[in-house]
C-alpha positions as CSV (number, residue, x, y, z in Angstrom):
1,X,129.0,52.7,-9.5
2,X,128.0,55.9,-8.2
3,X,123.9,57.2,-8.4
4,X,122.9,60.2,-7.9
5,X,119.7,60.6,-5.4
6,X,117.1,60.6,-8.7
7,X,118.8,57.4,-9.8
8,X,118.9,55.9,-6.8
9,X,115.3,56.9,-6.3
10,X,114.1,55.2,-9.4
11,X,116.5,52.5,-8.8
12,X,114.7,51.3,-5.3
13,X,111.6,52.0,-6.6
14,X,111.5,49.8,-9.3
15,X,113.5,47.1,-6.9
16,X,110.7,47.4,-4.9
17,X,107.6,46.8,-7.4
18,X,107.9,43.4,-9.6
19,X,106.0,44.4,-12.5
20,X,107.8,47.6,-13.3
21,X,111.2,45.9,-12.3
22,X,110.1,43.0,-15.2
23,X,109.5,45.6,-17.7
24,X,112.6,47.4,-17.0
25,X,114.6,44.2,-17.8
26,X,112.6,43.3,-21.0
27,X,113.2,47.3,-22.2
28,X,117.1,47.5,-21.2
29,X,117.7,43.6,-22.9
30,X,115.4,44.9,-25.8
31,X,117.0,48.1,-26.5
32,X,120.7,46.5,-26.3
33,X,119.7,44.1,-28.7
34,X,118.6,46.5,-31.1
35,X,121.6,48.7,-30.9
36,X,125.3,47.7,-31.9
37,X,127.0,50.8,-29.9
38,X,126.7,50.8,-25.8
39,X,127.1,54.0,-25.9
40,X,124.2,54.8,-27.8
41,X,121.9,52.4,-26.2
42,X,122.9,53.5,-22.5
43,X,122.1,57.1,-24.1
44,X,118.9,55.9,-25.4
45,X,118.0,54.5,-21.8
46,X,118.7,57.6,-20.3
47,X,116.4,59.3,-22.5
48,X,113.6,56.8,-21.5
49,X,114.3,56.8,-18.1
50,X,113.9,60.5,-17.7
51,X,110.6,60.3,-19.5
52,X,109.4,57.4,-16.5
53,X,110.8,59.3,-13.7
54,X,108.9,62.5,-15.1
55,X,105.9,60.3,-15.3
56,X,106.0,59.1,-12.3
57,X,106.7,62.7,-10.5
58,X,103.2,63.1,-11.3
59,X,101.5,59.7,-9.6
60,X,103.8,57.8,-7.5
61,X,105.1,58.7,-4.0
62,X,108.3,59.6,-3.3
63,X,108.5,61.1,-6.7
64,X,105.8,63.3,-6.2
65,X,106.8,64.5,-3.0
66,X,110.4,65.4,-4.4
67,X,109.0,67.1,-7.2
68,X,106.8,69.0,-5.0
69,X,109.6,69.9,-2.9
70,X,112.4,70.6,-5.5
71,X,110.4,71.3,-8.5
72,X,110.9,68.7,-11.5
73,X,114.7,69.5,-13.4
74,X,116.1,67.7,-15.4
75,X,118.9,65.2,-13.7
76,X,121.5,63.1,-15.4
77,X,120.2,59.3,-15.7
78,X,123.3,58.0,-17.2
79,X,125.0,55.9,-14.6
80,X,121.5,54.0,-13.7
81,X,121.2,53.1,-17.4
82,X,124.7,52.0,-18.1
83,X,124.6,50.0,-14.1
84,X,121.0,48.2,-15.4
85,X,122.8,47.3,-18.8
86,X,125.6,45.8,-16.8
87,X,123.4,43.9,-14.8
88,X,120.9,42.8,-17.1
89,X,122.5,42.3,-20.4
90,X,125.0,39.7,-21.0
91,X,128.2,40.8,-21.5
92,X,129.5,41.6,-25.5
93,X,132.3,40.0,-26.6
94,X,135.4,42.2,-26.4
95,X,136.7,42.6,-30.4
96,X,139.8,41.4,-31.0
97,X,143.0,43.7,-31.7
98,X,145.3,42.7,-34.3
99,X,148.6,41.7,-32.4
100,X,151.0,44.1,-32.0
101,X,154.0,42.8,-32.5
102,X,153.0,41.6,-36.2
103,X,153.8,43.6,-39.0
């Protein structure tokens, strides 16, 4: 999967600091558990990922530094939310499909 540099930004950074990296595993496991759709949970998680990185653009290095630099706009936190849900939330079990060849 593909990040873009934000992603990847936020991604690192929270590799690189245990207590924020526990937190995000406890809020991506919590927020699948509470909703049925993957779609709608990666979109919530994208929602509150933007709200961290913009908090952090305002206290943390390097996100201060970009923000400084590039101004804080809104970027797409979509494949960081649906990679941490693959990697921190046990797989779903697939439904099952009627078979196709009954009638």
């Amino acid at each position: 999967m593909s990040l873009n540099r934000g992603e990847q930004m936020l991604c690192d950074y929270v590799s690189s600091h245990p207590e924020e990296q526990r937190f995000w595993v406890e809020k991506v496991r919590a927020t699948a558990a509470s909703e049925p759709d993957e779609h709608q949970a990666a979109a919530d998680l994208t929602e509150e990922l933007w709200r961290y990185y913009e908090e952090r653009s305002a206290v943390a290095s390097p996100f201060r530094e970009l923000a400084g630099r590039e101004g804080l706009r809104r970027i797409s936190m979509r494949n960081l939310a649906e990679y941490w849900l693959r990697l921190w939330v046990e797989p779903r079990p697939k439904k099952k499909r009627p078979d196709a060849g009954a009638w």
